[in-house]
VMD Tcl script that draws the C-alpha trace (Angstrom):
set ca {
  {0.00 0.00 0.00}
  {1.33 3.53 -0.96}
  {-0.16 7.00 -0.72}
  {-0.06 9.79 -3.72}
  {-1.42 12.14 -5.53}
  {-3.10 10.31 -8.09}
  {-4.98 12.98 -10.72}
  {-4.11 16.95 -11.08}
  {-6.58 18.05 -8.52}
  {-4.15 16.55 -6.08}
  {-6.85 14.05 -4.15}
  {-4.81 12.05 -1.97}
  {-5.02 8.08 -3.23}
  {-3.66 4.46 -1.64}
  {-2.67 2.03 -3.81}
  {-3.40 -1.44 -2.59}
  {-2.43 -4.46 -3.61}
  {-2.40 -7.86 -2.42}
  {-3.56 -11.92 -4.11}
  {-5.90 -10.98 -6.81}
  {-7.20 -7.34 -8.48}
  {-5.12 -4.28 -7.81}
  {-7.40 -1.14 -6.15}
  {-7.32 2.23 -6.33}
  {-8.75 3.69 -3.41}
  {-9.35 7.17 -4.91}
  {-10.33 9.60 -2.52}
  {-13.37 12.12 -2.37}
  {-11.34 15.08 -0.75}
  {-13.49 15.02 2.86}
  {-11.39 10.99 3.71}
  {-13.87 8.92 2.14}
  {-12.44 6.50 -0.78}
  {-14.14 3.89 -3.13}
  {-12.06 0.95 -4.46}
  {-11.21 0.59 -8.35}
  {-9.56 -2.02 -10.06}
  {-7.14 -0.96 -11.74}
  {-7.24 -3.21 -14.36}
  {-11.08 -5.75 -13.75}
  {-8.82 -8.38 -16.58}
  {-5.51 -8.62 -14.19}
  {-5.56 -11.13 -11.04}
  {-1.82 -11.11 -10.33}
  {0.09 -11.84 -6.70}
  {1.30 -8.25 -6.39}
  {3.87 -7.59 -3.25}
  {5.10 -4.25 -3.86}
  {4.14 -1.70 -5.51}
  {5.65 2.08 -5.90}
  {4.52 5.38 -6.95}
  {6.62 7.82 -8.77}
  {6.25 9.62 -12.46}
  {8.06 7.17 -14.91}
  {7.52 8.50 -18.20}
  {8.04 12.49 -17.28}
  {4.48 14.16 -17.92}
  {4.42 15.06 -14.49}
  {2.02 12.46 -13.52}
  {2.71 9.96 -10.74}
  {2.74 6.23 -12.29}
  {2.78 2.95 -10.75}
  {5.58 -0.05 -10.69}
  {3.84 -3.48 -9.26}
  {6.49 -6.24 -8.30}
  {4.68 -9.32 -8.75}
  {5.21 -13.01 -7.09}
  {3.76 -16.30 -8.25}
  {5.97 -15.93 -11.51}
  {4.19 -13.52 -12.61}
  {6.00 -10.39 -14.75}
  {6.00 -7.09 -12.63}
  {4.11 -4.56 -14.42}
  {4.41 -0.93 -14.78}
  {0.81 1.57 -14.67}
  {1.12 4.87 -16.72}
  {-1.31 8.02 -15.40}
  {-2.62 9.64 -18.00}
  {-3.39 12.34 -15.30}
  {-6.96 11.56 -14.83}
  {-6.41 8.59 -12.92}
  {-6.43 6.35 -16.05}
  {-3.88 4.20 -16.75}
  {-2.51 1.79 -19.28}
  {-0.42 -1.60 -17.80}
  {2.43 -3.18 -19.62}
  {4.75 -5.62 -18.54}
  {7.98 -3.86 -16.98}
  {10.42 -7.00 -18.45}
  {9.92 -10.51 -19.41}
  {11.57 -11.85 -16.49}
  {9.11 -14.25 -14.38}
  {10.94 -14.06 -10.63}
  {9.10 -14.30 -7.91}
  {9.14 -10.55 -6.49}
  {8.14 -8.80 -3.52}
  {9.57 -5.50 -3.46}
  {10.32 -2.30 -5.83}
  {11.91 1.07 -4.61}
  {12.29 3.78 -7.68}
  {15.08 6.02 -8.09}
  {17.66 7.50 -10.46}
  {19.90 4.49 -10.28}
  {22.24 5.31 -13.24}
  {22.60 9.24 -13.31}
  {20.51 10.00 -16.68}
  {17.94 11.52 -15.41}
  {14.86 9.70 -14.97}
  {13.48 6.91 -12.44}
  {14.55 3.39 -12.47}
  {13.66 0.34 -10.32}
  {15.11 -2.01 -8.05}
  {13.40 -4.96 -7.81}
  {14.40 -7.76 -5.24}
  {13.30 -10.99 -5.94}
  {12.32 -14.12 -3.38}
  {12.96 -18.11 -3.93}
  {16.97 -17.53 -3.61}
  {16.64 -15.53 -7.32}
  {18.94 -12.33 -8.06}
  {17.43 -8.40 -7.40}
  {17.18 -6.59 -10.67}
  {17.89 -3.20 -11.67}
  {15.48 -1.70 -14.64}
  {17.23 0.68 -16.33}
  {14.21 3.67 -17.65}
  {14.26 4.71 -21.05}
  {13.06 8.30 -20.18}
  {9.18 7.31 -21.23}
  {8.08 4.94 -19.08}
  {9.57 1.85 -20.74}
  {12.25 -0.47 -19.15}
  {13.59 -2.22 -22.27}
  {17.21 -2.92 -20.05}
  {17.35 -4.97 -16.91}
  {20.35 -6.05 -15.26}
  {21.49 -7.99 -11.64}
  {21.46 -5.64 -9.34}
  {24.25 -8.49 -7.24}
  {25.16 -11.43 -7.70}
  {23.32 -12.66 -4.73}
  {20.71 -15.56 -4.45}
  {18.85 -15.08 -1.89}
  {15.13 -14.54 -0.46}
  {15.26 -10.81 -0.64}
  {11.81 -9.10 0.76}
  {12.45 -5.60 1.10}
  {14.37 -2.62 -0.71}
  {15.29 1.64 0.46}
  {17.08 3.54 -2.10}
  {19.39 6.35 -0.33}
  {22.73 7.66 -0.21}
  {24.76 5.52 1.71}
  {27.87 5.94 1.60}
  {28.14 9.85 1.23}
  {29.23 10.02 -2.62}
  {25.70 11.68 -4.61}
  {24.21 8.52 -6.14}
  {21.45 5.97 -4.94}
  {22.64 2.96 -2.61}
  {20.16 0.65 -1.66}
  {19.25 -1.58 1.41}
  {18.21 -5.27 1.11}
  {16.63 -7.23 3.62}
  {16.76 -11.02 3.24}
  {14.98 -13.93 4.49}
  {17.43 -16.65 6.67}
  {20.38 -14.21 4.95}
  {22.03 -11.21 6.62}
  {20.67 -8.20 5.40}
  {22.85 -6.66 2.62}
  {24.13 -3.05 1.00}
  {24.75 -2.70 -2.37}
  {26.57 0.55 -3.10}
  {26.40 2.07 -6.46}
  {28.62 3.22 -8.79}
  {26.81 6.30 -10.38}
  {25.91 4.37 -12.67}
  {23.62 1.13 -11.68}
  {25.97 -0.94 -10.91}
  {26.49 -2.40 -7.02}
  {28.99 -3.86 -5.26}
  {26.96 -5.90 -2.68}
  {28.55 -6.60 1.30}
  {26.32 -7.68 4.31}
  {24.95 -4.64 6.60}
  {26.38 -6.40 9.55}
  {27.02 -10.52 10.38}
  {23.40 -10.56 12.08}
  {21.21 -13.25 9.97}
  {17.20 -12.38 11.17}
  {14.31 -13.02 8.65}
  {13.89 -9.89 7.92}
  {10.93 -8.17 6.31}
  {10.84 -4.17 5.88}
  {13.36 -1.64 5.69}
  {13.18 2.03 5.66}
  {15.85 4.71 5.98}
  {16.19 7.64 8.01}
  {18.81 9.69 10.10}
  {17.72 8.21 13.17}
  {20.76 9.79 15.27}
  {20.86 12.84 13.45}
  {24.75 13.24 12.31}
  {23.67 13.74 8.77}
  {23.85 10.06 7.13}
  {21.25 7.78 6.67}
  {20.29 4.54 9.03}
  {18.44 2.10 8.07}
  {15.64 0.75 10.37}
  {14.21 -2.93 10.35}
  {11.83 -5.20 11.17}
  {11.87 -8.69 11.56}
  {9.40 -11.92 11.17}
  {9.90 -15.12 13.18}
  {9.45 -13.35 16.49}
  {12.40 -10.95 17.29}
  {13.16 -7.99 18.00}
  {13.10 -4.61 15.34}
  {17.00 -3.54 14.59}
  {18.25 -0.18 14.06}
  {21.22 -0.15 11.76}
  {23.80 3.34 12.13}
  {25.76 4.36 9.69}
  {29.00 5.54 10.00}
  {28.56 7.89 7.11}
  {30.41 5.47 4.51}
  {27.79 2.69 4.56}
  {29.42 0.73 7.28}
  {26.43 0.01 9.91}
  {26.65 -1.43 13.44}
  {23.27 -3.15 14.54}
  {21.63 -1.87 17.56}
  {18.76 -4.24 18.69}
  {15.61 -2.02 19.46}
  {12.88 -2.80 22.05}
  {12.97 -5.84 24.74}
  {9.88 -8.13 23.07}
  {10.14 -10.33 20.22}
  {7.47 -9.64 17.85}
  {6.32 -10.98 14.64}
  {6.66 -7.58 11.91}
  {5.68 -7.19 8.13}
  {5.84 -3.59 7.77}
  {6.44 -0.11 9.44}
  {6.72 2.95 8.46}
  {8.66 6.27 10.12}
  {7.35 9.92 10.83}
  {7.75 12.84 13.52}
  {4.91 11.27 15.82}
  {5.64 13.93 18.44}
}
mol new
graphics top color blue
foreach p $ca { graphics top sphere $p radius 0.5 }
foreach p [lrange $ca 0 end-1] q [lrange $ca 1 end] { graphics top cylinder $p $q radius 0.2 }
display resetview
């Protein structure tokens, strides 16, 4: 589930997505929504999904990471809340996660998809328009990846990203400027991990990564040293079964 601005009189949508049709919950303006397909012909196992404009007409679009061997799609607004679905790449991995984000330094969006079933995350390279006719391991890495932040890591301009993994330590892959990662673990801790976001938690300027685990344990908070080197701090004193979070000024 995401939140955005879905048509140019800026009503706040959600996105959701789950085992079957894909909604649009679009909203009347006073909080109340109504549920859309998005497409009544598509029953896909969607897992992630993203929000961000792809093909530049200052619209937001939508990338859907899809499991069950099913192709992850990509959802182009024609700024009235209409869109038209085409399959992102060929590839068939089982997928549960997309973050979007200049990954090569042209200019426009791409994705990084992490895949589950011990398959490799993928980077799709954006043409400019909306169209991902490139697609390349983001690692060489097999594992049961769930969850994926784009940020700065390391301090040098471009897009890093954070991976968390399933019975795998969580990894980093740091980026080149342009799409391609060099892949290390965040620290030795192996969790099954689920979600991942990134913030500057202790407030010297980088970006930490928090996250949460399945499996009852207990959430981590990862600090970075400003060069992508992170030392886990365990967070809380109750294991807990976690899917999801997601961070804010609360107070």
């Amino acid at each position: 589930m995401t939140f955005f601005y879905l048509t140019a009189q800026c009503k706040d949508a959600v996105f959701v997505n789950s085992s079957g049709f894909n909604y649009l919950n679009r909203n009347d303006g006073k909080g109340f929504f109504t549920s859309v397909p998005v497409n009544p012909a598509e029953t896909l196992s969607a897992l992630g999904v993203a929000a961000a404009d792809l093909d530049g007409n200052g619209t937001l679009d939508i990338f859907i990471a899809n499991a069950a061997g099913a192709v992850n799609r990509v959802y182009l607004n024609d700024g009235d809340g209409n869109f038209l679905g085409f399959n992102a790449a060929s590839d068939t991995s089982n997928s549960a996660a997309v973050d979007l984000g200049d990954l090569d330094g042209d200019g426009d969006l791409d994705a990084l998809v992490v895949n589950t079933g011990g398959a490799q995350s993928f980077v799709y390279a954006n043409d400019g328009f909306g169209f991902f006719p490139v697609t390349a391991a983001a690692s060489p890495d097999l594992f049961s990846s769930v969850g994926v932040a784009l940020g700065d890591l390391d301090g040098d301009g471009d897009l890093d990203a954070f991976v968390t993994n399933v019975s795998s330590a969580n990894r980093i892959l740091l980026n080149n400027g342009s799409g391609v990662f060099t892949p290390k673990d965040a620290t030795a801790t192996i969790t099954s991990s689920r979600d991942v976001v990134l913030g500057d938690f202790d407030g010297d300027g980088d970006l930490d990564a928090f996250v949460v685990n399945d499996s009852p344990s207990m959430s981590q908070l990862y600090i970075n040293d400003g060069l992508g080197n992170f030392t886990d701090q365990t967070v809380g004193s109750t294991a807990i079964t976690r899917q999801g979070l997601a961070i804010g000024d609360a107070d």
